[in-house]
VMD Tcl script that draws the C-alpha trace (Angstrom):
set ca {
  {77.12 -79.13 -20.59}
  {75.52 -82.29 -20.77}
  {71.65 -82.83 -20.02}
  {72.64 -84.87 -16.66}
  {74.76 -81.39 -15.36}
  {71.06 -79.53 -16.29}
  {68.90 -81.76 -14.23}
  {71.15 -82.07 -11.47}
  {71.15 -78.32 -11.39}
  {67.11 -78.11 -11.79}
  {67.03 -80.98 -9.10}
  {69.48 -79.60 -6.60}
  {67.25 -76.25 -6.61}
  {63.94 -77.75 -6.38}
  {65.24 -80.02 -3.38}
  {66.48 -76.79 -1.67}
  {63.42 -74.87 -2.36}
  {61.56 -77.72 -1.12}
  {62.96 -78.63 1.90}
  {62.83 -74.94 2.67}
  {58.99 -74.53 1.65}
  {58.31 -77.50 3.69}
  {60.04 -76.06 6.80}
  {58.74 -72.51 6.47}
  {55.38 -73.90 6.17}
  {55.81 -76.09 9.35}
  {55.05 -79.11 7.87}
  {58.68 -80.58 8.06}
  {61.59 -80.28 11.24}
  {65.06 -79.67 10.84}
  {65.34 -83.60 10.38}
  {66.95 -86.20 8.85}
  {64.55 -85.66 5.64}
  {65.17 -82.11 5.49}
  {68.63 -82.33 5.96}
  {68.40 -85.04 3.17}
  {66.55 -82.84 0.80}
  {69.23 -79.74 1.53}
  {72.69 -82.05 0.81}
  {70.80 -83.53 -2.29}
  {70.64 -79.82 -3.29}
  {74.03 -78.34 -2.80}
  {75.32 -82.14 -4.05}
  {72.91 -81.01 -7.45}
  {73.95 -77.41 -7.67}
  {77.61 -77.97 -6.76}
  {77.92 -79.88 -9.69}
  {76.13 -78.04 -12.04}
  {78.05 -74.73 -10.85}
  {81.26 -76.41 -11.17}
  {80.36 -77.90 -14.74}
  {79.31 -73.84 -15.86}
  {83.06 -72.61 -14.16}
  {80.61 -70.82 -11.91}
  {83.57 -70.82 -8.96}
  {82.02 -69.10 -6.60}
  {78.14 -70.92 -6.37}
  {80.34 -73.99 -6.85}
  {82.40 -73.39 -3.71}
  {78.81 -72.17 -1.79}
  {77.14 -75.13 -2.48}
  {80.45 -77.71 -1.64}
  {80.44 -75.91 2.10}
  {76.48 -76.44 2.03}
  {76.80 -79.73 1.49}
  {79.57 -80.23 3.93}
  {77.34 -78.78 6.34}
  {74.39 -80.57 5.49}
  {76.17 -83.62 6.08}
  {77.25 -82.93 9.29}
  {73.88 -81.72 10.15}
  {72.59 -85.39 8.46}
  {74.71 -87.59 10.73}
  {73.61 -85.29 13.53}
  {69.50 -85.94 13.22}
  {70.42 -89.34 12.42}
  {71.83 -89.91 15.87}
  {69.43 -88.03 17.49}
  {66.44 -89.68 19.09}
  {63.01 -87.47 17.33}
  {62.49 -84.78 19.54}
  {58.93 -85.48 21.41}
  {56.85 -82.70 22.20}
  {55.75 -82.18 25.41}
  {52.09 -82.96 25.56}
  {49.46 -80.22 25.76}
  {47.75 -79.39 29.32}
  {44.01 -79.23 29.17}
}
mol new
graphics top color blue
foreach p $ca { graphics top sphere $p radius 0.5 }
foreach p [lrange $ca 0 end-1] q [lrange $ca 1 end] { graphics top cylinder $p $q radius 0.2 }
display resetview
């Protein structure tokens, strides 16, 4: 396994973790940047599970990216979401 396989596999996981951290922690929506950060992730895992014969993570991470995608050209359509403003 080639160095390139290894970093896509350390990238893919620290985009996921990321994009997670980032939504948990309220600082990011369910947006076209976190949707960008979770296909970059299963795109970096899915190839570093396949390269390893690891079938099953491999297959995980091609329907996670298939989803992300979808999800992608979703929020890219989609005006932002404005919140309504606060009374007071």
């Amino acid at each position: 396994m080639g160095l390139l396989t290894e970093v896509a596999g350390w990238g893919g996981a620290g985009c996921l973790l990321l994009a997670y951290a980032l939504l948990s922690a309220g600082r990011l929506a369910s947006g076209v940047t976190f949707q960008l950060l979770n296909t970059a992730g299963a795109a970096g895992l899915l190839v570093n599970g396949a390269a390893h014969g690891a079938w099953p993570s491999a297959a995980l991470n091609l329907v996670w990216l298939a989803v992300g995608v979808a999800a992608f050209r979703t929020a890219v359509r989609k005006p932002p979401r404005q919140e309504p403003p606060v009374p007071g």
